[in-house]
C-alpha positions in Angstrom: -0.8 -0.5 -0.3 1.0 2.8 -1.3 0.6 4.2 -4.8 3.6 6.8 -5.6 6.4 3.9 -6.1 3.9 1.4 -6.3 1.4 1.8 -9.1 4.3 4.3 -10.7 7.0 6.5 -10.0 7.5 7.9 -6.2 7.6 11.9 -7.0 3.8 12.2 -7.3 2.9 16.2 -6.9 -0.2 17.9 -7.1 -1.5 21.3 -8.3 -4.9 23.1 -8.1 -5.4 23.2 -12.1 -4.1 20.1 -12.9 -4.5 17.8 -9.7 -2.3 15.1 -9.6 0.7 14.7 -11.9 4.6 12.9 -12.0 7.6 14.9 -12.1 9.6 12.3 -14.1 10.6 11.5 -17.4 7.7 10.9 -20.0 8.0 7.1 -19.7 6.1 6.8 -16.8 2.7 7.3 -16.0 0.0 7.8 -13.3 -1.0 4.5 -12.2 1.1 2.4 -14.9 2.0 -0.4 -13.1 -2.6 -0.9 -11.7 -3.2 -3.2 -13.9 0.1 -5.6 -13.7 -0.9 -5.4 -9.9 -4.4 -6.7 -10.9 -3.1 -9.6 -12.9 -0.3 -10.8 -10.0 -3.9 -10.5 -7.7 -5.9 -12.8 -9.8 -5.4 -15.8 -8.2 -6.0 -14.4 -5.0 -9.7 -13.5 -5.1 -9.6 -13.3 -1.4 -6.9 -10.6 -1.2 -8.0 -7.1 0.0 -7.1 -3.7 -0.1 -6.0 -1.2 2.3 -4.9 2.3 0.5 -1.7 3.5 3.1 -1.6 6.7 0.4 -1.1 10.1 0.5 -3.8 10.4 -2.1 -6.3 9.3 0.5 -5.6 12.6 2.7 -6.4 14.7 -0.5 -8.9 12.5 -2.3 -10.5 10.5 0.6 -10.7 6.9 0.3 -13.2 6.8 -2.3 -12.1 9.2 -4.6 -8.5 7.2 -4.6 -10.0 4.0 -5.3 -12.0 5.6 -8.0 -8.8 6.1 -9.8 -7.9 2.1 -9.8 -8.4 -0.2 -11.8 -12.1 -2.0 -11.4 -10.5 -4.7 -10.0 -8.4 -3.2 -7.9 -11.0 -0.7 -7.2 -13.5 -3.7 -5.8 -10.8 -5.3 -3.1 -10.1 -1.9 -1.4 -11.2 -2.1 2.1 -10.3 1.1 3.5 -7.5 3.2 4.2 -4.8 3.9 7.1 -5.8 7.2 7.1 -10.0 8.1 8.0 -11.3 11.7 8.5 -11.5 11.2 12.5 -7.9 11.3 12.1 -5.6 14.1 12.8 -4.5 15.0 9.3 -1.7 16.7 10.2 -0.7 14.4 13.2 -1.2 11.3 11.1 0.9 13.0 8.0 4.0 13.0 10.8 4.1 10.0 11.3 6.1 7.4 9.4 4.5 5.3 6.5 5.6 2.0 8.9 4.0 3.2 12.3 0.6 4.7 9.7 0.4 0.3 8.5 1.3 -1.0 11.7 -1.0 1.0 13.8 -3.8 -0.1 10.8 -2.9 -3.7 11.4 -3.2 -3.8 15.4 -6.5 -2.0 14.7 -7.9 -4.1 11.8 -6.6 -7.7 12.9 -6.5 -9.3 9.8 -5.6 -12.8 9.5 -2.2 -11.9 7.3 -1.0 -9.1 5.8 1.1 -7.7 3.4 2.6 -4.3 2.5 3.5 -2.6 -0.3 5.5 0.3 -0.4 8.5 2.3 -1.3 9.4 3.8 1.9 11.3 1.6 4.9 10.8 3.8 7.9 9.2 3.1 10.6 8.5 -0.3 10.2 9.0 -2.1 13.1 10.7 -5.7 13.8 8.0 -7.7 14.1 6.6 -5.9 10.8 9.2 -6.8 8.4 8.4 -10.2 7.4 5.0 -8.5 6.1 6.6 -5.5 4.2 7.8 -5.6 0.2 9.4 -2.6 -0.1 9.2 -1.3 -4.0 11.3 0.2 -6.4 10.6 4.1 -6.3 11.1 4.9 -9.8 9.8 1.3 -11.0 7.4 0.3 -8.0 6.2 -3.2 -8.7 7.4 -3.7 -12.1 11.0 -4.9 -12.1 10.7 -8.7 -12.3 12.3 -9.5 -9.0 9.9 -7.7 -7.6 7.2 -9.5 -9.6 8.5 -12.6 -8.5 8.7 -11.8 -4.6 5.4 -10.5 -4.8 3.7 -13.7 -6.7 5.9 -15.6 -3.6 4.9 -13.7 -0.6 0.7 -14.4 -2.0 1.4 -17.5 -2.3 2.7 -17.6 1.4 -0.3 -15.4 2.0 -2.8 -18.0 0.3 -1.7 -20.7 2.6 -2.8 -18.1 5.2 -0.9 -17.7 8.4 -2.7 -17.9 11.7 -4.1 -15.1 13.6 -1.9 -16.0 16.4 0.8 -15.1 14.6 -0.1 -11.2 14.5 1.7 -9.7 17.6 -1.1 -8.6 20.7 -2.1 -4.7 19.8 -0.1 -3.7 23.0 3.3 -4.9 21.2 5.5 -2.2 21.8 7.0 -0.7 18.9 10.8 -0.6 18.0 
């Protein structure tokens, strides 16, 4: 899961006095849509978090999930990113490639993505990718209602067969 166009509006910037903070208009908020993302979790106690986030580059994994929700905050996993990483190499490459290369690593069972940004997502990756609104992240109720369908998909858990062998060449 990203944040910026996820939990709220995509142009996320950070400064040294006042850490992180949305250039937008004054309707939206850090974090706004965390708790709507908890209630559409509910019924999937068995749903975990991975943070695919910026924030985790500048605020580690920990220190993102701190800024959650509690129950959000309890299902995250891990992160994409890890400090054996090279920050700089990892930063380069796109948001698709960061999840997929997660995914090959991690194995789960299913998967699903959420994020604002389409590249580098490969073929085989697009049936497990809900791509957000930017301004509105999860919140438009199209979006709602995809996301409540693809869990429910999710709960009915696909196969591990199903996830592609970790040499699957990317597109």
């Amino acid at each position: 899961m990203d944040v910026d166009g996820v939990l709220h509006h995509e142009n996320c910037l950070w400064h040294p006095r006042r850490g992180a903070y949305l250039h937008a208009p004054e309707r939206y908020v850090l974090f706004q849509h965390a708790a709507l993302l908890e209630e559409l979790l509910a019924p999937h106690p068995q749903v975990r978090i991975v943070l695919s986030t910026s924030w985790v580059r500048r605020y580690g994994c920990a220190g993102t999930a701190k800024r959650l929700t509690g129950g959000l905050r309890a299902r995250v996993i891990g992160a994409t990113y890890h400090s054996s990483m090279s920050r700089d190499g990892f930063a380069l490459l796109p948001r698709g490639q960061q999840v997929t290369d997660d995914v090959l690593r991690r194995r789960p069972g299913s998967w699903l993505a959420l994020d604002d940004d389409p590249e580098g997502w490969p073929d085989w990756a697009a049936p497990h990718f809900l791509q957000t609104d930017p301004y509105e992240g999860i919140s438009p109720p199209h979006l709602q209602d995809e996301l409540r369908r693809r869990l429910a998909l999710l709960a009915n858990l696909l196969p591990p067969s199903e996830l592609p062998p970790a040499n699957t060449p990317r597109k």
